[in-house]
C-alpha positions in Angstrom: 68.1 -13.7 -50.8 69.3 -12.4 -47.3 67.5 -12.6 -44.2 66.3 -9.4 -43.9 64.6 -10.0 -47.5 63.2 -13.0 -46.1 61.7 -11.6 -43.0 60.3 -8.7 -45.0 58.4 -11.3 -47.0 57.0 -13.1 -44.5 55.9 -10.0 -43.0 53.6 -8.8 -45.8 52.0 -12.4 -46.3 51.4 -12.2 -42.7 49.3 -8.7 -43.8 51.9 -6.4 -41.8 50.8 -2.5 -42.5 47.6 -3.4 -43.9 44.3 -1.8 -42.2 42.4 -3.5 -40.1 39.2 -5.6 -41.4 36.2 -3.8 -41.5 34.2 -5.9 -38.1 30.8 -3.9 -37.4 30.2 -3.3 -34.0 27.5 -5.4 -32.3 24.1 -4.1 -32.5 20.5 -5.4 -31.3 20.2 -6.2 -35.5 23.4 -8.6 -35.9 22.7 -10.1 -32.6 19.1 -11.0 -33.7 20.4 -12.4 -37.3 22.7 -14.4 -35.0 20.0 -15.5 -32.2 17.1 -16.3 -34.9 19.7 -18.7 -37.6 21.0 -20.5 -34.7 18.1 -21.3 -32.3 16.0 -22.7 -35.6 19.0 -24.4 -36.5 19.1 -26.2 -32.9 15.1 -26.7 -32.1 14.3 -27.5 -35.7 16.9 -28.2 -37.9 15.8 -25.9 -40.7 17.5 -23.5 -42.2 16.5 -19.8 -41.4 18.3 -17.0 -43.0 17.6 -13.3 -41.4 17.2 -10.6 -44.6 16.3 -7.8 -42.6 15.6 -6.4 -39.5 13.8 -3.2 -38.6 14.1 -1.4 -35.1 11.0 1.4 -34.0 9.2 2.5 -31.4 5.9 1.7 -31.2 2.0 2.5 -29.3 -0.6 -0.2 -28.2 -2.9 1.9 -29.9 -1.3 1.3 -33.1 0.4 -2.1 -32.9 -2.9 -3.8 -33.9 -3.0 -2.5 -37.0 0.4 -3.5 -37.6 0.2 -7.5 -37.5 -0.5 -9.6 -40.3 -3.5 -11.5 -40.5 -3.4 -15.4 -39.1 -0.1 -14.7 -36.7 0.3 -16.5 -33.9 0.6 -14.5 -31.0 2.7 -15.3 -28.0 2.5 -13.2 -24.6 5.8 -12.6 -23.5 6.2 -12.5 -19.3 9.4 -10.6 -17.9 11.0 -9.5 -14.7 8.9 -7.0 -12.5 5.9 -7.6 -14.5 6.8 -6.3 -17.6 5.1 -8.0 -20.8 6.1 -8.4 -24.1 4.7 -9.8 -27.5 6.4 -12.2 -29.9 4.8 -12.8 -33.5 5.1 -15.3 -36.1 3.4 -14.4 -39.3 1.5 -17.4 -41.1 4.2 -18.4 -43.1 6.2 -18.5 -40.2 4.0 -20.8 -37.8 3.5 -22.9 -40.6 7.2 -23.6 -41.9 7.9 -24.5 -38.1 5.4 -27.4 -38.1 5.9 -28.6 -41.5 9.8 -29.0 -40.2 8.8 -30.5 -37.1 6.5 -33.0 -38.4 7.5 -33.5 -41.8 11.8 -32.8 -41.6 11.2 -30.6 -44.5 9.4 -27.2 -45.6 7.4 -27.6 -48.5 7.4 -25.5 -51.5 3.8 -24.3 -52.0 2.3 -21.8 -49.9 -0.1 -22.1 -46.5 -3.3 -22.7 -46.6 -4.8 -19.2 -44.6 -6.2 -20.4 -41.2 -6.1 -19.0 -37.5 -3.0 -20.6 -35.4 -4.4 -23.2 -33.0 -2.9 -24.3 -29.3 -1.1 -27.3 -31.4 0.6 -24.6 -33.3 1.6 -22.4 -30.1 3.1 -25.3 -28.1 5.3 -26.4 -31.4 6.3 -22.8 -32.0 6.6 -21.9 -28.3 10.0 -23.7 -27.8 12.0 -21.7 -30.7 10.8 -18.8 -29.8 12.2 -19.4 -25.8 15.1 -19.9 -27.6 15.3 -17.4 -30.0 15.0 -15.1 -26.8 17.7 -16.6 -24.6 20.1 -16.4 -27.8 19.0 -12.8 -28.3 19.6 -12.0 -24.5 23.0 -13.6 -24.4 24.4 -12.1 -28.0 22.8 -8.6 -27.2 24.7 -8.0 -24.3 28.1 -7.4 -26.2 26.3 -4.3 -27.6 27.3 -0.9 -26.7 23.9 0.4 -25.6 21.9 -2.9 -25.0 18.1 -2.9 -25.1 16.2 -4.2 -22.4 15.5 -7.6 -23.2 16.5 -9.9 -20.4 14.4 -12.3 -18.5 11.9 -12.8 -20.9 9.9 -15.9 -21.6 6.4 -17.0 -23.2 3.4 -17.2 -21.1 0.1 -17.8 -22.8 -1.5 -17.5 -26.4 -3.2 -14.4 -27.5 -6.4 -15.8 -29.6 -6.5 -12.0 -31.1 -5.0 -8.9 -31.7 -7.7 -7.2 -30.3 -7.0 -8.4 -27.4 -3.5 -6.7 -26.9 -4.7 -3.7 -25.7 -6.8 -5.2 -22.8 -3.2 -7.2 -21.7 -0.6 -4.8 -22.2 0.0 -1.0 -20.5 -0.6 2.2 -22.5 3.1 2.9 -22.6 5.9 3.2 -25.4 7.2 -0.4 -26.8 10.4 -1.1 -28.9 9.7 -3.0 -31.8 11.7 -5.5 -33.6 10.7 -6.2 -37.1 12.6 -9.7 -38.8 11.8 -10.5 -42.1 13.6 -14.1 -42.6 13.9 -16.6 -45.2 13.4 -20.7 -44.6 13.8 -23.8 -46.6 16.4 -22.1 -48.3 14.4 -19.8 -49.7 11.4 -21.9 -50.7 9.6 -19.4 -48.1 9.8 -16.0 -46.8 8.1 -14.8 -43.1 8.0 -12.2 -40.7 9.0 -12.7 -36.6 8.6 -9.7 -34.3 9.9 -8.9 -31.2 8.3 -6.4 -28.8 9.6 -5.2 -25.9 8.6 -2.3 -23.0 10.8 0.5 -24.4 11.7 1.6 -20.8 11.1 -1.0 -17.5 8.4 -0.4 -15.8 8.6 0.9 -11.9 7.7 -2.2 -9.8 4.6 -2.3 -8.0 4.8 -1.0 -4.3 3.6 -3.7 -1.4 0.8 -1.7 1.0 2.3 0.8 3.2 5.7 0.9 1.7 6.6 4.1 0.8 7.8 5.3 -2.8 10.6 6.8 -3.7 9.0 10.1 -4.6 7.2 10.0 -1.4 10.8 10.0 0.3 12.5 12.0 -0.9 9.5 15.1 -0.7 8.9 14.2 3.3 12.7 14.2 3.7 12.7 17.8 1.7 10.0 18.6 4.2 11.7 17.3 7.0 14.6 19.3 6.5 11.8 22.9 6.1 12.4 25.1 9.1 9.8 25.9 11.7 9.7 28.4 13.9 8.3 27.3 17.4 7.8 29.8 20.6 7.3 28.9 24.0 4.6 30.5 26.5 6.0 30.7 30.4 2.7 32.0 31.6 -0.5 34.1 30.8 -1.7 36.9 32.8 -4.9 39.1 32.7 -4.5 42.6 33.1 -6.7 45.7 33.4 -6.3 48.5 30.7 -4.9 50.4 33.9 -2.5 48.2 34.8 -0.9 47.4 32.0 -0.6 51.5 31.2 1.2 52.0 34.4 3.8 49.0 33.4 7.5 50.2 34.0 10.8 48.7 33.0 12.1 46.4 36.3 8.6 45.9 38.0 7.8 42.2 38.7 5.1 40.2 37.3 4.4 37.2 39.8 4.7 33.4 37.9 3.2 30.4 39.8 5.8 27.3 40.4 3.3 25.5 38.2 3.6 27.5 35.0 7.5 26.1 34.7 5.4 22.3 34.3 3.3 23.7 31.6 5.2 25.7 29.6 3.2 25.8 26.0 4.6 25.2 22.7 3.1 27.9 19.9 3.7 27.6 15.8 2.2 30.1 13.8 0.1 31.5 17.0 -1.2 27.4 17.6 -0.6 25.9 20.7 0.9 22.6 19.4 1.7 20.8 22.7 3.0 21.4 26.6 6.7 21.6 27.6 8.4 21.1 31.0 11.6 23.7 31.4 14.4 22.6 32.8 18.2 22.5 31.7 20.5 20.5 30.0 24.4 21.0 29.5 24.2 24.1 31.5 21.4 25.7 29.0 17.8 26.2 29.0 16.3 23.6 27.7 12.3 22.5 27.1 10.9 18.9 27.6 8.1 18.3 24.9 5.5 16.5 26.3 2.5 16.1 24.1 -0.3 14.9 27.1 -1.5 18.4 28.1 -1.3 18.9 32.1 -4.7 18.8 34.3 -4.8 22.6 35.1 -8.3 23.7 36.8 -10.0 27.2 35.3 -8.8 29.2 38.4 -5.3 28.6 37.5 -5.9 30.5 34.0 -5.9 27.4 31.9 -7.8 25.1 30.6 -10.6 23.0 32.6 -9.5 19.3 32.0 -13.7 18.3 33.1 -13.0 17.3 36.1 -16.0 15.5 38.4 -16.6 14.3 41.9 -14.5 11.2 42.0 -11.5 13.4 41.1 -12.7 16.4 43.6 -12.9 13.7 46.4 -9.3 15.1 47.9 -9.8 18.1 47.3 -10.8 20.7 50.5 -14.2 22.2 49.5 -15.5 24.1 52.5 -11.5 25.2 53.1 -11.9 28.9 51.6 -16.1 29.4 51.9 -17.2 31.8 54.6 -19.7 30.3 57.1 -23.1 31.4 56.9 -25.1 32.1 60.3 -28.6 30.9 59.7 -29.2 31.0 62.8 -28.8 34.7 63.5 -29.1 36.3 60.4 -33.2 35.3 59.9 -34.6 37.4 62.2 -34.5 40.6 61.3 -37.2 41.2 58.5 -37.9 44.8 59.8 -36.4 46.4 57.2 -38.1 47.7 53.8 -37.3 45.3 50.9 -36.1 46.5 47.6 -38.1 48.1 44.9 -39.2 45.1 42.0 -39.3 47.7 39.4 -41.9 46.9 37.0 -42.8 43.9 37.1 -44.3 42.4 33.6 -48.6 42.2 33.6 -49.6 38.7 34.6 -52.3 38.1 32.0 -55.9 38.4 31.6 -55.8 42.2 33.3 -56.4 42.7 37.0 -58.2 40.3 38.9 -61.2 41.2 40.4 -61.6 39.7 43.8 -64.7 41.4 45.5 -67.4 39.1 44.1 -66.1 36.2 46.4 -63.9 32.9 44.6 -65.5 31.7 41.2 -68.0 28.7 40.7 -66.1 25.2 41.3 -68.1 24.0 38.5 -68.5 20.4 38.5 -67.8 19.9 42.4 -71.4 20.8 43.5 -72.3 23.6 45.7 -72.6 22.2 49.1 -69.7 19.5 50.7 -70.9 16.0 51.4 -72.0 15.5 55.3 -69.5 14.4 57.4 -71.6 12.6 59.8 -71.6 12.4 63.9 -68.3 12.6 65.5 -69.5 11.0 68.4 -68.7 12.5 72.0 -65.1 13.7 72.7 -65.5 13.5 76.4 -62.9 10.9 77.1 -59.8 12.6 75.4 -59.3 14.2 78.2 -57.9 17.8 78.9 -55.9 19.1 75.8 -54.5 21.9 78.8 -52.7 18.3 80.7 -50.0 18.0 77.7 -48.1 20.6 79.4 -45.4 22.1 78.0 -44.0 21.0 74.4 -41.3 23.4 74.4 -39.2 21.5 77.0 -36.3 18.2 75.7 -37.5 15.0 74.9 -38.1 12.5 78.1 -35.4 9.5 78.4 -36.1 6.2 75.8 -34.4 3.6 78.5 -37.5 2.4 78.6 -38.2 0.9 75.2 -37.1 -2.9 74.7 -34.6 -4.1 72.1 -35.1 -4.1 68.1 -35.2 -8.3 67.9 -35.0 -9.2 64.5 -33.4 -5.6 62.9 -29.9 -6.0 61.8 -26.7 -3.0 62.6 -27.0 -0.3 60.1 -24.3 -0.6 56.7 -20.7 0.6 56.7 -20.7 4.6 55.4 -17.1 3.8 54.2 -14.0 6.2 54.7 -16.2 9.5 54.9 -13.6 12.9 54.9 -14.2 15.0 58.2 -16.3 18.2 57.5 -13.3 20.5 59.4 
């Protein structure tokens, strides 16, 4: 035999040209046959053989009705507050302690109970690690489910309770029927998951991402703004005989309070100026004090903030003294004056009856003689200026009159 002969040989022992083996992709169903065989293998030491597994979505509405009677039911806590179920039918729960306790599974079947907190915290340990085995294996898979960070929490004394602990949302259900003892028992595990992870819970004030993205959509929505120089009133005549060049007269103020319109809304005050060589408005949302005769708003002001201000400066004097003494004239007609009431009153029959007061005034008595009050005519003249005070003596006991404070001269 030559070499090449040789080499050829070895070549087809070796399975050279011959098609690949048939290896099946990994799924969420071979990693579970994998994950459920080896964690009972390492918590219990019995021997649990996966037959079948069965992958659906699933309701809370109708998961209820989908339990066996007598499972134990363990609530399953994940990441962002995401909960999950795990069940182990009777058979199940049972097969676990018997192994535990016994080191064997025995052959005749369970005696129907409901699962007790003994039974939960003996079973509670395979099925953490049924899950971390299922978590690591599944990963391998093309399109993995979510099934990470999961873990039992608590016992679940009911299925009716499911619905009270779980969110009316879609679930992914893993169905495992499995067989123990070497087939001296069969069971059912399932696994059930939040199809689709739940949107974490936003802390007070902090702003969702729906919320961000429409005020930045908003944000970038154009408005159209106008700005107001000055206001002017104008007669009807005036403003007919308006012609292109004439000049309308603008205080220095207005360029402080230039107003800021949207949609014919005066939104705030502006302050025009210039910045890189263009025209440029200063927003400035506190409104400037403008008084009413400036033909803007009255800001309310009152005495303390009038105190600087010159009152008399533009009021005409009035000359009392001259102007009362001329009466001679005829005053102005009332026109018709409204009736006072009760008709005319008739005054020829003298005033009315006092009633209660009496007819006749008390006497006043004697005055006694007058004689020594002398001559009324020795007063003289009262017309003339007051004599001199020198004369009266000092105030003792009356202390200087208060400060006035900084009074403003009346010029």
């Amino acid at each position: 035999m030559s070499d090449e002969d040789l080499i050829s040989a070895m070549r087809r022992k070796a399975g050279v040209g011959r098609p690949p083996p048939d290896v099946t992709a990994m799924s969420a169903a071979k990693a579970l046959r994998l994950a459920v065989a080896k964690a009972a293998e390492d918590v219990t030491g019995m021997v649990m053989q996966v037959t079948d597994v069965q992958e659906s979505l699933t309701t809370i509405s109708v998961l209820p009705s989908a339990i066996p009677d007598h499972s134990l039911l363990a609530l399953l806590e994940g990441p962002e507050h995401a909960y999950g179920l795990a069940i182990f039918s009777l058979a199940v729960t049972t097969s676990v302690v018997e192994q535990m306790t016994t080191g064997n599974v025995q052959k005749y079947a369970p005696e129907e109970r409901s699962p007790t907190s003994t039974d939960s915290v003996m079973c509670f340990e395979l099925i953490d690690s049924m899950l971390k085995y299922f978590e690591k294996i599944v990963v391998e898979a093309v399109e993995p489910p979510l099934v990470d960070g999961y873990c039992t929490a608590a016992q679940l004394s009911e299925p009716r309770s499911i619905p009270i602990a779980f969110d009316d949302i879609r679930y992914k259900m893993f169905r495992i029927t499995v067989d123990m003892g070497r087939g001296l028992r069969q069971g059912e595990i399932m696994f059930i998951y939040p199809a689709m992870r739940p949107k974490p819970k936003l802390e007070p004030g902090v702003q969702s991402d729906w919320e961000t993205s429409f005020q930045a959509s908003v944000l970038k929505t154009e408005a159209s703004l106008e700005t107001v120089l000055h206001r002017v009133s104008l007669s009807l005549s005036d403003v007919v005989g308006l012609e292109i060049g004439m000049t309308l007269p603008i205080p220095r103020e207005a360029f402080t309070r230039v107003e800021v319109v949207a949609d014919g809304r005066r939104m705030s005050y502006g302050r025009l100026g210039q910045m890189n060589g263009h025209r440029a408005i200063r927003i400035d949302f506190d409104p400037p004090e403008i008084s009413d005769d400036e033909g803007g708003i009255s800001m309310g002001l009152g005495t303390d903030a009038m105190a600087g201000f010159d009152v008399g400066a533009d009021v005409p004097a009035l000359d009392i003294a001259g102007g009362m003494d001329d009466f001679s004239g005829e005053l102005p007609s009332l026109g018709d004056l409204p009736a006072m009431g009760g008709g005319e009153a008739d005054m020829s029959g003298g005033l009315p009856s006092l009633g209660g007061l009496g007819s006749d005034f008390p006497a006043m008595g004697d005055m006694g003689d007058m004689s020594d009050i002398g001559d009324m005519n020795a007063m003289g003249d009262m017309g003339g200026d007051l004599p001199s005070l020198s004369d009266l003596g000092d105030l003792d006991g009356m202390s200087d009159f208060p400060a006035m404070g900084d009074i403003p001269p009346l010029e």
